[in-house]
C-alpha positions in Angstrom: 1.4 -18.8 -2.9 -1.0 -17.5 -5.7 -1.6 -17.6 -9.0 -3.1 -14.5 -10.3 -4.3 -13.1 -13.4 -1.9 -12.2 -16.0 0.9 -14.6 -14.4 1.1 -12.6 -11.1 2.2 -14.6 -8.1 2.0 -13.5 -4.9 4.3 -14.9 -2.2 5.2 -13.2 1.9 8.2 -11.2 1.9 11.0 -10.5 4.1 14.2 -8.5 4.8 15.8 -9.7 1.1 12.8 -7.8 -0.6 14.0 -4.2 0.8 15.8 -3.1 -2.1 13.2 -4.3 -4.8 10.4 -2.2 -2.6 12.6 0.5 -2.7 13.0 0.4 -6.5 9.6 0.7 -6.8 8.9 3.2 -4.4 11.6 5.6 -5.8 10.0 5.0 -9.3 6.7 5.9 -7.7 7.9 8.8 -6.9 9.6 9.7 -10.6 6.1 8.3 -11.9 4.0 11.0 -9.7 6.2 14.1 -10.2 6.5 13.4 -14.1 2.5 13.7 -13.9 3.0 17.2 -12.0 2.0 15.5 -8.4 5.0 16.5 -6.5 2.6 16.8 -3.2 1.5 12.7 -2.7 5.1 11.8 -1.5 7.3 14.9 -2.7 10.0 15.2 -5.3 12.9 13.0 -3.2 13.2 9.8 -4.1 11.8 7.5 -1.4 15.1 6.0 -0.6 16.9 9.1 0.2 13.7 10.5 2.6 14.7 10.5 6.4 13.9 7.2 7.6 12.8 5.9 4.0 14.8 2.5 4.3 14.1 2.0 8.1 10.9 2.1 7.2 11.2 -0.6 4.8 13.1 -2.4 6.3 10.8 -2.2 9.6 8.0 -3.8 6.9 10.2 -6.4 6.1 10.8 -7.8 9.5 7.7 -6.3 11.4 4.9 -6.1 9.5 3.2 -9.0 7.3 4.4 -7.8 3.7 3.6 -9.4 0.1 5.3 -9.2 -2.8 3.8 -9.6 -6.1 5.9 -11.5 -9.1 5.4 -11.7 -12.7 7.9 -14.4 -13.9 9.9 -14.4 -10.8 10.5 -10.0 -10.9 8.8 -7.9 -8.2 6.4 -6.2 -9.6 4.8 -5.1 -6.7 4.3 -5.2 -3.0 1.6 -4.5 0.0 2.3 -3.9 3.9 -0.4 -5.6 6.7 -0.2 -4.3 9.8 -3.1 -4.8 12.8 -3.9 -0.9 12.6 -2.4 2.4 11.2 0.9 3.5 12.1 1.2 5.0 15.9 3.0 7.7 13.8 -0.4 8.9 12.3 -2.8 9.7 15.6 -5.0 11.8 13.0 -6.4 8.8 12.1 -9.6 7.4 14.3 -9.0 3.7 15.7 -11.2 0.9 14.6 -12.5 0.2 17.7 -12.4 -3.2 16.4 -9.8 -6.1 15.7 -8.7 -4.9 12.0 -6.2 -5.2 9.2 -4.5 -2.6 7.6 -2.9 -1.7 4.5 0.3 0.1 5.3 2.1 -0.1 1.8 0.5 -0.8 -1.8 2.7 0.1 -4.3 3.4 -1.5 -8.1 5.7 -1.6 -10.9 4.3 1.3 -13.3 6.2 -0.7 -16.1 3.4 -3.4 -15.3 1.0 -1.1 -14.9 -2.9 -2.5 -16.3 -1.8 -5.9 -15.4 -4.3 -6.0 -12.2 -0.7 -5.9 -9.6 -2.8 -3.8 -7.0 -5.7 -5.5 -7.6 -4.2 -8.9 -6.7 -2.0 -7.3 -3.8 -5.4 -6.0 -2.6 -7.3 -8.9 -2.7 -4.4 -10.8 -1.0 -5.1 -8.4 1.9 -8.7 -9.2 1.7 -7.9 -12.9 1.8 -5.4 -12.5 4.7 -7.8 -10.8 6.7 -10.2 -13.5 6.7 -7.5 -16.0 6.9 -7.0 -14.0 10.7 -10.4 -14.2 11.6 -11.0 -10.7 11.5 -13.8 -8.9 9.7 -12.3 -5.3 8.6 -9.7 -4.7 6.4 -8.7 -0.7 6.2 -5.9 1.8 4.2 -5.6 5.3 4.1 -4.1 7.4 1.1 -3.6 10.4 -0.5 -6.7 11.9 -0.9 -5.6 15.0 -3.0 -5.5 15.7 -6.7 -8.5 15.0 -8.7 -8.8 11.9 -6.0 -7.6 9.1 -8.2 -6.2 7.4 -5.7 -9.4 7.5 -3.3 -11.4 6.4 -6.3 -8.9 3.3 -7.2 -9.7 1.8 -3.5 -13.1 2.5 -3.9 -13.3 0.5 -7.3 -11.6 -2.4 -4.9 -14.2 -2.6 -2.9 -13.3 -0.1 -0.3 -15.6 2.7 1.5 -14.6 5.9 2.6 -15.1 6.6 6.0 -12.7 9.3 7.8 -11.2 12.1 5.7 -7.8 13.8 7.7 -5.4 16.2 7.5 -1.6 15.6 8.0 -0.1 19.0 8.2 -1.6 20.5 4.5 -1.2 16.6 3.7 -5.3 15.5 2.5 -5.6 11.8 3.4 -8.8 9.5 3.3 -9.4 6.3 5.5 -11.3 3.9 3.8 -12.9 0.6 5.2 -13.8 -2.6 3.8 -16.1 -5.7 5.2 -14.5 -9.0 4.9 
């Protein structure tokens, strides 16, 4: 467990954490589309999306997932895998043993408390905790590439850009 800045603590999650990602993800999606970006994930909430929850709950039981707390509330959670999603070939392999971020998403109520920061750096510390030297993500790469430039702030470097359908995505790579 970890004590973060601003009171975050960061603990492993499980199956019981499914509906608290979910909350956060369908917010995500309210946050984005309130801002005018209905392309990043669309205008459904994430919950109702064909296979939303199964993919949530496949996190919660097959994946390594985090959750982030401020005084015992999720406020945020992050997905580790061993490499990107099988459902995502566009996307070059490693060609190396690696961790990968499959899910980072946060609380906008808490947002500027450092959630993704800490969730990120958790991966970091995971990854050395493995023994393994690369820690990747991918994201939406569209916009005015916000989201590309909040990875890059922590410490991540772009490598591969790809297209999913008319979907602009960016790996990026970071040394552990």
């Amino acid at each position: 467990m970890n004590d973060i800045a601003h009171g975050i603590r960061i603990r492993p999650g499980g199956p019981e954490d499914v509906p608290a990602v979910l909350d956060m993800l369908d917010a995500a999606v309210a946050w984005m589309n309130a801002r005018g970006n209905t392309e990043q994930w669309g205008t459904i909430p994430y919950s109702q999306t064909p296979g939303g929850v199964e993919r949530v709950q496949g996190y919660a039981t097959e994946n390594s997932p985090y959750l982030a707390e401020l005084d015992g509330v999720p406020v945020g959670a992050l997905v580790l895998d061993t490499g990107p999603s099988p459902k995502m070939p566009m996307i070059p392999p490693a060609g190396e043993p690696e961790r990968y971020v499959r899910l980072l998403v946060s609380d906008r109520r808490y947002a500027g408390l450092g959630v993704g920061a800490a969730l990120l750096a958790r991966a970091v510390e995971e990854t050395r905790r493995a023994g393994v030297e690369l820690l990747r993500v991918d994201c939406w790469a569209g916009g005015t590439g916000e989201l590309v430039a909040y990875y890059e702030r922590n410490g991540f470097t772009r490598t591969d850009p790809f297209l999913s359908g008319s979907w602009p995505g960016q790996v990026l790579a970071q040394r552990v």
